[in-house]
N, C-alpha and C positions, 0 to 999 in steps of 0.2 A: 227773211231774217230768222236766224235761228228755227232753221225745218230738217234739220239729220232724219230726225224719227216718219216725216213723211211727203218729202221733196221727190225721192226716188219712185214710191204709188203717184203721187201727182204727174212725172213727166211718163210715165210707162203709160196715163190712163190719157194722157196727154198726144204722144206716140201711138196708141191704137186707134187713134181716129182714122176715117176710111176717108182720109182726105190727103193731096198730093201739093207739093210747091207751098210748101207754109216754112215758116220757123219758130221757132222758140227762141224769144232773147228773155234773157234772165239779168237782174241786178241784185244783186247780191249789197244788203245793206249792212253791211260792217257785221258779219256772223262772228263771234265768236267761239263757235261747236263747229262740228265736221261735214256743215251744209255745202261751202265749195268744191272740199274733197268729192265728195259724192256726187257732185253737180262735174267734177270735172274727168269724172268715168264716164260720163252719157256722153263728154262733147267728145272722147275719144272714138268716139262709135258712131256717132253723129253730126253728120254736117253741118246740119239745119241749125244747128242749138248755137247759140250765143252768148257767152258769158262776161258781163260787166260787175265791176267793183265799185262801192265805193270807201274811199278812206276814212270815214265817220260814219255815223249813223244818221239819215238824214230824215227819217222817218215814213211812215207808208206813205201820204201822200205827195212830199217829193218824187219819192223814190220811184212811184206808179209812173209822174211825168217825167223822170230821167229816164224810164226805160220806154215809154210812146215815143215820145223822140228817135228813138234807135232804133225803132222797128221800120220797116221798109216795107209792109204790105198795104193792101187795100183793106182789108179789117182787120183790127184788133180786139183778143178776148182776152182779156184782164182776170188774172189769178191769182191768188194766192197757194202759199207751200201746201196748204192743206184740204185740196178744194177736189180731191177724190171722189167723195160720193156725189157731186154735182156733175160733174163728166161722164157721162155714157159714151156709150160705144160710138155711136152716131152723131149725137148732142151738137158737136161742134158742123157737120157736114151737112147736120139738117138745115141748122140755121145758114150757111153758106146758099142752101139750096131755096130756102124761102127769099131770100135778099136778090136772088135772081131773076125770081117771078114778077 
């Protein structure tokens, strides 16, 4: 909801993970700034990426369970527009890699 200013560091820090067969869905809760626009340059480029609306504002944690639901993997990492410095390079591949042991 309203992340123009840093939607696009979140999916880039998102996108360097050294990990394969994932996707990104995204729900976008009723933005009114330029968060879809820019959310909808990455799905030009990206497959992976999946972008939902919704027509009101339903809150974060609706919002969180509107978009688990439409994810199709084996885990799910829950983020927010702004959650740059929490993602490393690795961060997401590590954990992939301990849940296997």
């Amino acid at each position: 909801y309203n992340g123009e200013d840093t939607i696009a560091r979140t999916l880039d820090s998102i996108i360097s993970q050294r990990i394969s067969n994932f996707e990104i869905v995204l729900n976008d809760d009723n933005s009114f700034d330029s968060t879809v626009e820019v959310i909808k340059k990455y799905l030009k480029k990206y497959k992976f990426i999946k972008l939902f609306t919704n027509k009101s504002n339903i809150g974060m944690d609706q919002n969180f369970t509107k978009t688990v639901l439409k994810a199709k993997g084996k885990f799910i990492w829950l983020c927010e527009k702004n959650f740059v410095g929490v993602i490393s390079k690795n961060n997401i591949a590590e954990i992939l890699r301990k849940s296997k042991d």
